[in-house]
C-alpha positions as CSV (number, residue, x, y, z in Angstrom):
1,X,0.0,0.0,0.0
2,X,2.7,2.1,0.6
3,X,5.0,2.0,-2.3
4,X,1.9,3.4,-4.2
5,X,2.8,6.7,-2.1
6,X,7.0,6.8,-2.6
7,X,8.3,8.4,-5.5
8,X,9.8,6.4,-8.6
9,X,12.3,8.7,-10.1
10,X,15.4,9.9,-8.2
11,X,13.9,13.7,-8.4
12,X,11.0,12.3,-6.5
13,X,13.0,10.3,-4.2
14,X,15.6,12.9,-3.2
15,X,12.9,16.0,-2.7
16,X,11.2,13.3,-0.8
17,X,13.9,12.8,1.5
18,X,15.1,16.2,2.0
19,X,12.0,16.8,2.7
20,X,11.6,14.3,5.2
21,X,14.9,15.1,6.9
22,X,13.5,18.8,7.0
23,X,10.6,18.0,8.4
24,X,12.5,15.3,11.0
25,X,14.7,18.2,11.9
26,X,12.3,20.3,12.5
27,X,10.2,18.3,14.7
28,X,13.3,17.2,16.7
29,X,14.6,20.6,17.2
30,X,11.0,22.1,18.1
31,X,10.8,19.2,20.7
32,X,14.2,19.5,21.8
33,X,13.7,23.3,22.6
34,X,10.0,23.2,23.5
35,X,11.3,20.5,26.6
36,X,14.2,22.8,27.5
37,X,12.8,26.0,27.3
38,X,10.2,24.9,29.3
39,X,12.3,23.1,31.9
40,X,14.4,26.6,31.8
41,X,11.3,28.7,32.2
42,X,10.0,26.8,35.4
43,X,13.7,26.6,36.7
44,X,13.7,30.5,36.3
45,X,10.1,30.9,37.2
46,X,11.3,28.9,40.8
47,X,14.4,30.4,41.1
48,X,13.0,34.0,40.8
49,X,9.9,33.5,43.7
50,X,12.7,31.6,45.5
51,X,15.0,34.5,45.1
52,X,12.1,37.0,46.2
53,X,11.2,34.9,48.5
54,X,15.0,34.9,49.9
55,X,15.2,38.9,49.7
56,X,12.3,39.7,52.0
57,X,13.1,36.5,54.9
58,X,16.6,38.3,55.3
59,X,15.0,41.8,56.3
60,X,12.2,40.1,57.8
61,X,14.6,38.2,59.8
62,X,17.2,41.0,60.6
63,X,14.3,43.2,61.9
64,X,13.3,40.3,64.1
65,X,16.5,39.6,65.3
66,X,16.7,43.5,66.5
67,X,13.5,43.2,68.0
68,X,14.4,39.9,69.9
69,X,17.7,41.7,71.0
70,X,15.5,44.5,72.1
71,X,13.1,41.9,73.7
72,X,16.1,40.4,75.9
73,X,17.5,43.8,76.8
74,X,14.5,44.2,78.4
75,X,14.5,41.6,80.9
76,X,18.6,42.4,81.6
77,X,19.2,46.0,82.1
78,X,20.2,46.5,85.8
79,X,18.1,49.9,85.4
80,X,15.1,48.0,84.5
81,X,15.7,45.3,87.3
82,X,16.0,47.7,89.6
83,X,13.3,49.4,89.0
84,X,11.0,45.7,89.0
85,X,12.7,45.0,92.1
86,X,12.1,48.2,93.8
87,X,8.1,48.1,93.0
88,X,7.3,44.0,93.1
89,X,5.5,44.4,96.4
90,X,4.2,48.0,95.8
91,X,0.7,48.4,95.0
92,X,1.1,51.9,92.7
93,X,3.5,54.5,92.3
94,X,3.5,56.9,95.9
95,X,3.0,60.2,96.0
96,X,5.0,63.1,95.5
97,X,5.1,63.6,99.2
98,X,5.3,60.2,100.5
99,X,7.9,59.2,97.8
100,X,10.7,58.9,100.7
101,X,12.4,55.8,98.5
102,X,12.9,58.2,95.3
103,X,10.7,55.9,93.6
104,X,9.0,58.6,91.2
105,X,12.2,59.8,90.1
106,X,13.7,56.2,90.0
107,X,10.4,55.5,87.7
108,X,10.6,58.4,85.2
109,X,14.3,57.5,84.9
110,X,14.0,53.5,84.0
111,X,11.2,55.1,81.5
112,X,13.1,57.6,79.9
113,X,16.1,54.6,79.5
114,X,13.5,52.2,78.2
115,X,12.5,55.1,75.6
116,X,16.1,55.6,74.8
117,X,16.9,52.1,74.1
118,X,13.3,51.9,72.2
119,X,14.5,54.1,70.0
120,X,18.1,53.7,69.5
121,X,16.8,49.9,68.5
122,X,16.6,50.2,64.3
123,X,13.7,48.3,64.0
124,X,11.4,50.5,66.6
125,X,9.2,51.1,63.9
126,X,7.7,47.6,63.9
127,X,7.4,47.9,67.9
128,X,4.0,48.7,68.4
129,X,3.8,48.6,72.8
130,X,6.5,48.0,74.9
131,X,5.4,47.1,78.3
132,X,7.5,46.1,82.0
133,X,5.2,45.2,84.5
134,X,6.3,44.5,88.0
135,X,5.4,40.5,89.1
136,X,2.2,41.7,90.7
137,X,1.1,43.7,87.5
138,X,0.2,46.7,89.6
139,X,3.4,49.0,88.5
140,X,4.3,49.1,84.8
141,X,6.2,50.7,81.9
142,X,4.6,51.6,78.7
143,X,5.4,52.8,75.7
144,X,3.4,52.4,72.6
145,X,1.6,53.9,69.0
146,X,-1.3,52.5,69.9
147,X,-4.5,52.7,72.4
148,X,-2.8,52.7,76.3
149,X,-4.5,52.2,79.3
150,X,-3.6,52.4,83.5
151,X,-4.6,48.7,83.6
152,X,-2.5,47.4,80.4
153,X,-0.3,45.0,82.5
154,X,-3.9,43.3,84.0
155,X,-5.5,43.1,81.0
156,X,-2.9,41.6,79.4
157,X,-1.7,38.9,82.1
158,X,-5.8,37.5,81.6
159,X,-5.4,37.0,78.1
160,X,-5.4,33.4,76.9
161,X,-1.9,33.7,75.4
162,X,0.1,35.2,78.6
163,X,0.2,31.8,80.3
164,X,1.7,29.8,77.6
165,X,3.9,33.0,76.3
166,X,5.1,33.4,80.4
167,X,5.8,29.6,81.1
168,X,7.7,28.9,77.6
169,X,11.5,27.9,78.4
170,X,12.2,30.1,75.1
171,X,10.8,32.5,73.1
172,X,7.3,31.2,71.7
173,X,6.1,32.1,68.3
174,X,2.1,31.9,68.5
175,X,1.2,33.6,65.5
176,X,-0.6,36.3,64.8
177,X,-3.3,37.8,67.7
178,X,-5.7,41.1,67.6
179,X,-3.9,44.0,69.5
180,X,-5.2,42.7,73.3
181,X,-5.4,46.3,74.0
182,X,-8.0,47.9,71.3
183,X,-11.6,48.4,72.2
184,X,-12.6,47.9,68.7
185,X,-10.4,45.1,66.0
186,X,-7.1,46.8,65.8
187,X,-3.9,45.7,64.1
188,X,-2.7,42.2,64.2
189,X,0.5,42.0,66.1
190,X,2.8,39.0,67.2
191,X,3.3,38.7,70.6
192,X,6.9,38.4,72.8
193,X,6.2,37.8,76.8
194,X,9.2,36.5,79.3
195,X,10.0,36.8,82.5
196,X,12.4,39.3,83.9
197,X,14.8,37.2,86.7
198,X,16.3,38.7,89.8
199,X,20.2,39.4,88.8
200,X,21.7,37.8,91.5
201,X,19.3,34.4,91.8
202,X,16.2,33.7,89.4
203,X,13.2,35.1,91.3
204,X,11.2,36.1,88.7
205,X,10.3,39.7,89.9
206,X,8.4,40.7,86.5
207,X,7.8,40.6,82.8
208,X,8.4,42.1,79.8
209,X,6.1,42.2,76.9
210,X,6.4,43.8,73.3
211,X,4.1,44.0,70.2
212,X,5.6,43.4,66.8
213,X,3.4,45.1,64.1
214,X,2.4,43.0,60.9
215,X,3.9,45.8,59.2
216,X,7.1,44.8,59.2
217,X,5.9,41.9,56.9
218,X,4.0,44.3,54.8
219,X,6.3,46.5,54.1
220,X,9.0,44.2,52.5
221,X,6.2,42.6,50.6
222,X,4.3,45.6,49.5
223,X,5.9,45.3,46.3
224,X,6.7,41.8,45.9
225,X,5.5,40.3,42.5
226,X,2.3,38.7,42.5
227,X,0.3,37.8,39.5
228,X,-3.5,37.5,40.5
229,X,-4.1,33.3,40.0
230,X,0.0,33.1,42.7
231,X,-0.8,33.2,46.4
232,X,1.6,34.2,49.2
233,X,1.7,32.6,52.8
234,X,3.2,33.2,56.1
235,X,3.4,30.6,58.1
236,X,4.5,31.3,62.2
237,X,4.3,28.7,64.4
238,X,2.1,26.1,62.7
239,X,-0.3,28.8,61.8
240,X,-0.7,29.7,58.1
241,X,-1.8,33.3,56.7
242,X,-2.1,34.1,53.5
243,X,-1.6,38.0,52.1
244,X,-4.7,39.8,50.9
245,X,-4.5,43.5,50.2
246,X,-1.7,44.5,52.1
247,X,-3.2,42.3,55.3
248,X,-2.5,38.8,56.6
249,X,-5.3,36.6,57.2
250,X,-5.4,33.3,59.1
251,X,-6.5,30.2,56.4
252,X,-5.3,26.7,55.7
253,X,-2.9,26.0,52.6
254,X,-5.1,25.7,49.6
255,X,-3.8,22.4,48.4
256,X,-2.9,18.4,49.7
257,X,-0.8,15.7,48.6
258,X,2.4,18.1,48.6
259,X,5.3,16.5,47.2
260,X,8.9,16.9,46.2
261,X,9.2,18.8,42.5
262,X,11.2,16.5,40.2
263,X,13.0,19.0,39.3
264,X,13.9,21.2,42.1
265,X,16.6,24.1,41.1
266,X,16.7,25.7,44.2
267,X,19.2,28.4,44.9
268,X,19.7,28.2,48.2
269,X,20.1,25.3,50.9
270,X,16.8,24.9,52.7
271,X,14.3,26.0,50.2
272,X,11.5,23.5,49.2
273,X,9.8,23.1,46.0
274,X,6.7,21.3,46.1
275,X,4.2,20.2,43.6
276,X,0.8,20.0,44.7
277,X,-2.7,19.6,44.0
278,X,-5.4,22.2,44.8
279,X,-9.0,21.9,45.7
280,X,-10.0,22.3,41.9
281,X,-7.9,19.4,41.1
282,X,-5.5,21.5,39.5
283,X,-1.4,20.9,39.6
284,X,0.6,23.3,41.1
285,X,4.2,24.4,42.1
286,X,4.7,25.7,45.4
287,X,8.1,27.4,47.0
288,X,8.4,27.2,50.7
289,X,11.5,29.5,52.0
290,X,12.0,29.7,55.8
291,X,13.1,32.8,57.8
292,X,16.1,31.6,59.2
293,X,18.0,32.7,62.5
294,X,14.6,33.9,64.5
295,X,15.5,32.7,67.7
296,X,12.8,30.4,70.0
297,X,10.5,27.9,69.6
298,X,8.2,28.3,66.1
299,X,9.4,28.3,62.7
300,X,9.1,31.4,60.3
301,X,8.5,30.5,56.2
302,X,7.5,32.2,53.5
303,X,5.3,30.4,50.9
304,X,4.3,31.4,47.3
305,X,2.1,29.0,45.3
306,X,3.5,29.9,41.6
307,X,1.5,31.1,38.7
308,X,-0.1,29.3,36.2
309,X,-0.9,32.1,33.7
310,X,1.7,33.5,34.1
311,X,3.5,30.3,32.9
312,X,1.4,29.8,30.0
313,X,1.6,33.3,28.6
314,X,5.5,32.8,28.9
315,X,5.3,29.7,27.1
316,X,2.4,30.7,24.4
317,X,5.2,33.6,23.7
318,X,8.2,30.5,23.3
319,X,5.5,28.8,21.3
320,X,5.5,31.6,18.5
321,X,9.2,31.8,18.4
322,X,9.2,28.3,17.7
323,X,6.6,28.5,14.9
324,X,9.3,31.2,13.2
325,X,12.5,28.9,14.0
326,X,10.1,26.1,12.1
327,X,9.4,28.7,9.4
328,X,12.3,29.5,8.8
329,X,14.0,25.9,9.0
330,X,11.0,24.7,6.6
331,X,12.5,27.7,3.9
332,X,15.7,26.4,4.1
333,X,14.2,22.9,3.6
334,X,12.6,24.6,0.5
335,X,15.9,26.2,-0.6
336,X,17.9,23.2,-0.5
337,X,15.0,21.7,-2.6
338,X,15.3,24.4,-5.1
339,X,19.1,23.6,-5.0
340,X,19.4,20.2,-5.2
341,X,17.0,20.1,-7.9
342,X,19.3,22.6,-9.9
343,X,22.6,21.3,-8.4
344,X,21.6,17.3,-9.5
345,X,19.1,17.5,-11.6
346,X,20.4,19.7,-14.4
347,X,23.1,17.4,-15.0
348,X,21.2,14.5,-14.4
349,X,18.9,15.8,-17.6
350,X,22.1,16.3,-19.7
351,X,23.4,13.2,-18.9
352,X,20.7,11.6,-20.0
353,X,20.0,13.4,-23.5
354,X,23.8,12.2,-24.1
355,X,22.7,8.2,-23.4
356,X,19.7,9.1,-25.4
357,X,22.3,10.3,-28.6
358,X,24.7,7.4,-28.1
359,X,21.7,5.4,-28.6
360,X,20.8,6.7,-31.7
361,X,24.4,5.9,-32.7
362,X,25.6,9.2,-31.7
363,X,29.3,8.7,-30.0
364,X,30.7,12.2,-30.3
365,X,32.4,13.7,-27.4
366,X,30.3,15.8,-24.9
367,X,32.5,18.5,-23.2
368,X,29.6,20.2,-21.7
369,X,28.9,16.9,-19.4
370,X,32.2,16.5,-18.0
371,X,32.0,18.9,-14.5
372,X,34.2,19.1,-11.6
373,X,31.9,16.8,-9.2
374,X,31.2,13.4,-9.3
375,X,28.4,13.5,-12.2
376,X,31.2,15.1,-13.7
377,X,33.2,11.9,-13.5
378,X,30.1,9.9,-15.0
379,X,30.0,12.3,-18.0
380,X,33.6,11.8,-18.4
381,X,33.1,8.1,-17.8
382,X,30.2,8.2,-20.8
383,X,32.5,9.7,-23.3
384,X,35.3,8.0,-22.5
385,X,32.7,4.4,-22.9
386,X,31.5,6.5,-26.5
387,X,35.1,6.7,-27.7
388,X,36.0,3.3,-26.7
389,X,32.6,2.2,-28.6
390,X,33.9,3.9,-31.5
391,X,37.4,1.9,-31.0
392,X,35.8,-0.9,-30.8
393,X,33.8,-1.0,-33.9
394,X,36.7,0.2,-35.9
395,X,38.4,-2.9,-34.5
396,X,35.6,-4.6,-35.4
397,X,35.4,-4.0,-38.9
398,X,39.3,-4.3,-39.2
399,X,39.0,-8.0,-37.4
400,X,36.3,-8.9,-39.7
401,X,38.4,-7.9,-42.7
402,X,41.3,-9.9,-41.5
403,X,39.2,-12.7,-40.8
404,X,37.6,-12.8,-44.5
405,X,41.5,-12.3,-45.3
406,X,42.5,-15.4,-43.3
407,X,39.8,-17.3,-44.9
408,X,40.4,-16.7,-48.4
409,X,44.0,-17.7,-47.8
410,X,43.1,-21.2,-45.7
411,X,41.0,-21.6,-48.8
412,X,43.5,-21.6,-51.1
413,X,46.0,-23.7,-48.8
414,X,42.9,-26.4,-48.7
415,X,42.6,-26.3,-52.9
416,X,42.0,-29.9,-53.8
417,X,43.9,-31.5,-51.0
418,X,42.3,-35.0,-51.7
419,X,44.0,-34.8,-55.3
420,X,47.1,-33.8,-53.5
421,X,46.7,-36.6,-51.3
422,X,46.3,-39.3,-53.7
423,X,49.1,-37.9,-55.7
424,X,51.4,-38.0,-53.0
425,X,50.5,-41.5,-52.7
426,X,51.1,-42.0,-56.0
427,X,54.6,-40.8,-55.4
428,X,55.7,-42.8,-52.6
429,X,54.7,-46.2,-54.0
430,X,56.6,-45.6,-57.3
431,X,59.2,-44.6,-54.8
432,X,59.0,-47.6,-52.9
433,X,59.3,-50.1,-56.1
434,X,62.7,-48.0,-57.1
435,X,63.7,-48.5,-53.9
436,X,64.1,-44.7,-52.9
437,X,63.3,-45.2,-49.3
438,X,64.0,-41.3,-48.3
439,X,61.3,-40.4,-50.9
440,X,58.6,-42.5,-49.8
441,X,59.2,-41.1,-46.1
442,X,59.0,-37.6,-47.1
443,X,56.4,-38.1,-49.4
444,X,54.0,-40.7,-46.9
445,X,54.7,-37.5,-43.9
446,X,54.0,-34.4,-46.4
447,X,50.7,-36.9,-47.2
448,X,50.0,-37.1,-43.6
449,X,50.5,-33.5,-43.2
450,X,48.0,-32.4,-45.6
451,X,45.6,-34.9,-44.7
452,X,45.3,-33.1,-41.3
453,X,45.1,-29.8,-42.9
454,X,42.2,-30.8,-45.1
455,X,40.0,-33.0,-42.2
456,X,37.8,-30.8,-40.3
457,X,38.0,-27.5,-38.8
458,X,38.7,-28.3,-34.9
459,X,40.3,-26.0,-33.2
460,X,41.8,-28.3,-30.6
461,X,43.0,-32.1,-30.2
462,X,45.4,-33.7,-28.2
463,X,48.9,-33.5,-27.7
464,X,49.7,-36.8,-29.1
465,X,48.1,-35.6,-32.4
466,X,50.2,-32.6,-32.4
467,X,53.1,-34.2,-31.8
468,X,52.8,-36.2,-34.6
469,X,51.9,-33.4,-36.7
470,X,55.4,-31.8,-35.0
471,X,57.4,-35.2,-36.1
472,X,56.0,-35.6,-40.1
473,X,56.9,-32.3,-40.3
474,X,60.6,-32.2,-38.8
475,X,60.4,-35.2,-40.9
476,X,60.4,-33.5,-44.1
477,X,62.7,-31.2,-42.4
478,X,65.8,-33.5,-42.0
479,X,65.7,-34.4,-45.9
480,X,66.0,-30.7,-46.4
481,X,69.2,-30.0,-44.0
482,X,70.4,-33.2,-44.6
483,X,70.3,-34.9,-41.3
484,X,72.1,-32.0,-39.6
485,X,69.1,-31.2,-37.4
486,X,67.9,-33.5,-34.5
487,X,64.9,-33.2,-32.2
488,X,64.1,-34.7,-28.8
489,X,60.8,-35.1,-26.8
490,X,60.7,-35.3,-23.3
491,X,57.4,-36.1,-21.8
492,X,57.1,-36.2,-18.4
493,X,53.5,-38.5,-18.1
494,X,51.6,-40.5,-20.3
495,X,48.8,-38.4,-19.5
496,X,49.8,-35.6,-21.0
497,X,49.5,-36.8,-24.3
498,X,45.6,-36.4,-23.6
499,X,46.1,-33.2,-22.8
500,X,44.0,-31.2,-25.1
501,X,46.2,-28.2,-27.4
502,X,45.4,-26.0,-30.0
503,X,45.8,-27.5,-33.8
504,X,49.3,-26.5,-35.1
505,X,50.3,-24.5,-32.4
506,X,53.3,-26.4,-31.9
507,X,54.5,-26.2,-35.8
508,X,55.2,-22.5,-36.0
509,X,57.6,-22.7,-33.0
510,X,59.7,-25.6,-34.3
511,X,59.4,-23.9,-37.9
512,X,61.1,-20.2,-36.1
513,X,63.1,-22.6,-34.3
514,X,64.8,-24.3,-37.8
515,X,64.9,-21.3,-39.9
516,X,65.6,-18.4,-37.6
517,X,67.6,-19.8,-34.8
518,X,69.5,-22.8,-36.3
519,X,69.7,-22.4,-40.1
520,X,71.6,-19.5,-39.3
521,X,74.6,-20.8,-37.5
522,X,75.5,-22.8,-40.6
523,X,75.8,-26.1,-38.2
524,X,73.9,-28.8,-37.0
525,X,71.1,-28.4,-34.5
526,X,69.4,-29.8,-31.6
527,X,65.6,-29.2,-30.6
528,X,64.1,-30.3,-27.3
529,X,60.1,-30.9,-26.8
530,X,59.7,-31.1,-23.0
531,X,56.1,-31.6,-21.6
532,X,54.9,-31.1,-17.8
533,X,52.3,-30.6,-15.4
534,X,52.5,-27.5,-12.8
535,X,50.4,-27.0,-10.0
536,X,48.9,-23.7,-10.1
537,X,46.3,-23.0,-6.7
538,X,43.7,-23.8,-7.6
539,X,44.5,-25.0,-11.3
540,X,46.5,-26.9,-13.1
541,X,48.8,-25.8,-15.7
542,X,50.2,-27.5,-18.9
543,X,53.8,-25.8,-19.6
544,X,55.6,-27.1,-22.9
545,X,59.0,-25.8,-23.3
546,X,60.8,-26.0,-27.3
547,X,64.4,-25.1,-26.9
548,X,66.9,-24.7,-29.5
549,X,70.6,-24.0,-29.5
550,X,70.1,-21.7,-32.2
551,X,71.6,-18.2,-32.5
552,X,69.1,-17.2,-30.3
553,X,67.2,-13.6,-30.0
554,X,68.0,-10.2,-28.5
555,X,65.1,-8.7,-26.7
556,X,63.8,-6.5,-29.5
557,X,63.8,-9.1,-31.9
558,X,61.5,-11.3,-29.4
559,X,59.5,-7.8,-29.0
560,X,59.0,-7.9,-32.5
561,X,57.9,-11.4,-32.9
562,X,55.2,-11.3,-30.4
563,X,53.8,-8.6,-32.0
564,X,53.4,-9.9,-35.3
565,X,55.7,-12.7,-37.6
566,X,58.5,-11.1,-39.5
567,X,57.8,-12.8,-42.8
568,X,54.1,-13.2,-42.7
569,X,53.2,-10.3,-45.1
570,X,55.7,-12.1,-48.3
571,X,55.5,-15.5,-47.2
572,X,52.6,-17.7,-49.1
573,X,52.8,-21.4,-47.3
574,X,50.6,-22.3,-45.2
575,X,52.7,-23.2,-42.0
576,X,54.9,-20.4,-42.0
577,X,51.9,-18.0,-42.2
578,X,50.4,-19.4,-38.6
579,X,53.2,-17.6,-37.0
580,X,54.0,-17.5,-33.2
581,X,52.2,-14.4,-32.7
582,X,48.9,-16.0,-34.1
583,X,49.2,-19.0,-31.9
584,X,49.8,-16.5,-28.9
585,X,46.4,-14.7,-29.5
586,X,44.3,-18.5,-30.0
587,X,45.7,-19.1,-26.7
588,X,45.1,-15.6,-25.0
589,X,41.7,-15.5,-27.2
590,X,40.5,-18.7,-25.5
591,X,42.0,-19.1,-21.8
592,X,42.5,-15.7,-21.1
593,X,46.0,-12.9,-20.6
594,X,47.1,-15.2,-17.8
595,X,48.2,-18.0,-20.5
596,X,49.9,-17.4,-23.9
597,X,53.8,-17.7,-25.0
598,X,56.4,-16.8,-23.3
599,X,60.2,-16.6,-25.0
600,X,63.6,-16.6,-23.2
601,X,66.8,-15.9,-24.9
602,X,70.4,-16.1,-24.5
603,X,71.6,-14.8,-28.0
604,X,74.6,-17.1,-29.6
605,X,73.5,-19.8,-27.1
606,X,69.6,-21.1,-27.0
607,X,65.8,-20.1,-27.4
608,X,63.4,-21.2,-25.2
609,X,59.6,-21.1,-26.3
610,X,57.2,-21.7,-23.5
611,X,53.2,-22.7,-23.7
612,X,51.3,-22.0,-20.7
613,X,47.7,-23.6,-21.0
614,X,45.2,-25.1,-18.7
615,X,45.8,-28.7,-17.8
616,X,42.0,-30.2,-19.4
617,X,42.0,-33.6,-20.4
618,X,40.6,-33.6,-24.1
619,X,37.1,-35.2,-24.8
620,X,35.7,-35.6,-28.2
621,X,32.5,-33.4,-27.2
622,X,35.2,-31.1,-27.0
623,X,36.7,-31.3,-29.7
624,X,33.4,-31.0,-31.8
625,X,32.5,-28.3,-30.1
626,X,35.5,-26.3,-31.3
């Protein structure tokens, strides 16, 4: 079903596939930056509230640490102690004229130190009351922004919270309360009670009590970032409050099942990221940063419950980059189309209108197809194939004239052999009656010799045959040098004789070897016929060595033979005219260039001629079928 949708030519297959790979990369690098960018923009989104978050705890936290310090300076100044030890067991402040202790001036004189230190403290701002109260509440020191009254220290040792706040080993963080002081709502402030402790033993002879304001939260947050779906919590003590309109107000956390991000990011040690679920169901991120250093018992955090939208309009805004990064990936997909198409194509047209004129039996030479890349090396490869074609059917024509030429002259070697024969014949029995033994010899081989030319036209037969070709004619041979020539076969098995050889290929060697190697030393000769088998992985070879101990040949002469037989073009018999370089092609026409003839020389001492030719047994289907 599928291969009805992929493209056939290789225009349609490569657009296909660049534009696959476009597309591939462009999905890939959309997904690759959609997941980081939005792992980036929550780890910036959490490290930015956690940063916030970090900024306000540390002035939260240095302003309560003043306070605190204020708090304890309270219950240790030996002004102050004096004073609560001087009026524990007084019922109110004497008069100006029973004042016989000094205690009026002792009074205004703790007071205006307490003022002092009120003020010299850098957070007073945030202090809304400061109040020391003797042990039995009836003598006290005040100073505060808010509502005052003569019975502050009572009212305030029957509120709920004194007990706990007065009986705490360490400084107890209850949350946030109502001023305990105003008629009518009043501020929200956080509470700090102790006990003040005789210097010299721990009586407790009174208590100290100040008011921190909510503002000090306010303020640092009055400007903190806060998109209307993100929330922001202070937690004191247990107690959570969450920030509404520049006021805390006491709720629970709006969400359950908190649990550890994945991926966290935090800045700095001791910050928690949480993902949670809210009441709607909805999946949250939540970043819990503590106030650290507030001395006592009750933890400060700040907690912001990130946005949402404002995470989504952040990412819609990544989204539309994307979209233009794809746009503009998808163009250069486009481009490289365009290119490709012009780049490959172009040539791949020209190409082909050259195939289409070499078909038509056009074989000129292209120039204009031959470029500097690889196409360019097929057009170069197409005309070099159109010249060789061109080569090859001149050769062609030139073999085919040679070959009519070869005929014509076997034809007119082959005129009336039988009458030849029989004539011959003729000859060699009127020799035999007059007793002319030598003439019947030569003439029964030369009859021999044309009866193998004359039957059939096989072009191989075994090397017994050939031999005996070779012997009728050295036969004739002798009679013509008188006996002054001998010859010698060495055979090294009886199977080689069925060794299966080209027709007279033997013949023209022992023919060069008479007339151009012996004849001219003007003495008598000696040829050797040596057979053998060599083992060749993984064939067999048959080598046949004719040596001579003619005059022998100097490399350009053997140069020249190979190349073509020195008196071929003048000489009209028929063995002569197979010469050793016609042999060599029949060989290297039928087996191949790794077989043929091979000649060394040592001129004024020998010739050797060697045939190298597969070792095949000969068969007559064989030899029909050549």
């Amino acid at each position: 079903m599928w291969k009805r949708f992929i493209p056939k030519t290789i225009r349609g297959k490569l657009m296909a596939l660049t534009a696959s790979v476009t597309l591939l990369i462009t999905i890939l690098t959309t997904s690759i930056c959609f997941s980081v960018f939005q792992s980036f923009l929550r780890k910036n989104q959490i490290q930015s509230a956690e940063f916030n978050l970090q900024v306000a705890s540390n002035n939260i936290a240095a302003d309560m640490k003043d306070i605190i310090y204020f708090s304890k300076w309270c219950r240790s100044n030996s002004t102050i102690i004096s004073y609560l030890e001087a009026f524990k067991h007084r019922q109110k402040l004497p008069s100006v004229q029973n004042d016989t202790d000094n205690l009026r001036p002792m009074a205004l004189s703790t007071h205006n130190r307490l003022k002092e230190e009120y003020y010299n403290t850098r957070s007073y701002d945030y202090i809304s009351r400061v109040l020391v109260s003797s042990i039995d509440e009836n003598n006290f020191l005040q100073i505060t922004t808010n509502n005052s009254s003569s019975y502050a220290a009572k009212i305030i040792s029957q509120k709920p919270f004194f007990k706990r706040l007065y009986d705490s080993p360490d400084f107890l963080w209850i949350g946030l309360i109502n001023d305990p002081l105003a008629e009518i709502g009043g501020d929200t402030i956080i509470p700090i009670l102790r006990p003040a402790y005789n210097e010299f033993n721990s009586e407790i002879i009174g208590w100290t009590y100040v008011e921190i304001s909510t503002r000090l939260f306010t303020r640092y947050l009055s400007s903190y970032p806060l998109p209307d779906d993100s929330s922001l919590f202070l937690t004191i003590g247990g107690k959570n409050y969450i920030y509404d309109l520049g006021s805390w107000k006491e709720t629970e956390l709006p969400y359950k099942n908190p649990s550890q991000y994945s991926e966290t990011n935090a800045l700095f040690q001791g910050t928690q990221v949480l993902s949670v679920t809210t009441e709607q169901g909805e999946k949250r991120i939540v970043v819990e940063r503590p106030i650290e250093g507030i001395e006592g018992i009750g933890d400060f955090s700040l907690i912001q419950v990130l946005s949402e939208q404002q995470f989504k309009q952040q990412k819609n805004l990544y989204m539309l980059l994307l979209l233009g990064i794809c746009l503009f990936i998808l163009s250069l997909g486009i481009l490289l189309i365009f290119f490709l198409n012009r780049i490959i194509m172009d040539p791949i047209r020209k190409v082909s209108s050259k195939l289409s004129k070499i078909s038509t039996g056009d074989f000129s030479k292209d120039a204009e197809i031959e470029w500097d890349h690889e196409i360019g090396q097929v057009g170069k490869g197409i005309n070099s194939m159109s010249e060789n074609i061109m080569t090859l059917l001149d050769k062609k024509v030139a073999d085919e004239k040679q070959k009519k030429d070869l005929e014509y002259q076997i034809l007119q070697s082959q005129i009336n052999p039988h009458f030849l024969y029989n004539t011959l014949n003729s000859i060699k029995w009127m020799a035999t009656i007059q007793n002319a033994t030598g003439i019947a010899d030569m003439t029964t081989a030369l009859a021999r010799l044309l009866k193998n030319v004359s039957k059939g036209t096989a072009s191989f037969i075994t090397l017994k045959e050939e031999l005996e070709l070779v012997k009728d004619y050295f036969l004739i041979q002798q009679y013509r040098y008188g006996g002054s020539v001998t010859i010698e076969y060495q055979i090294t098995s009886e199977d080689l004789y069925q060794c299966r050889i080209h027709r007279f290929s033997l013949q023209p060697i022992i023919e060069n070897a008479l007339f151009h190697g012996i004849e001219p030393t003007k003495t008598a000769g000696h040829i050797i016929v040596s057979a053998q088998k060599e083992e060749a992985s993984p064939l067999k070879i048959l080598k046949i060595d004719i040596t001579d101990n003619g005059v022998g040949m100097t490399p350009e002469m053997i140069e020249k033979v190979m190349q073509d037989d020195a008196d071929s073009a003048n000489n009209t018999e028929f063995f002569r005219h197979i010469g050793i370089s016609n042999v060599n092609k029949r060989i290297q026409h039928d087996f191949g260039p790794d077989y043929g003839i091979t000649i060394t020389s040592q001129p004024g001492e020998f010739t050797t001629m060697s045939i190298r030719i597969p070792y095949e047994r000969y068969t007559d289907n064989q030899g029909a079928e050549r």
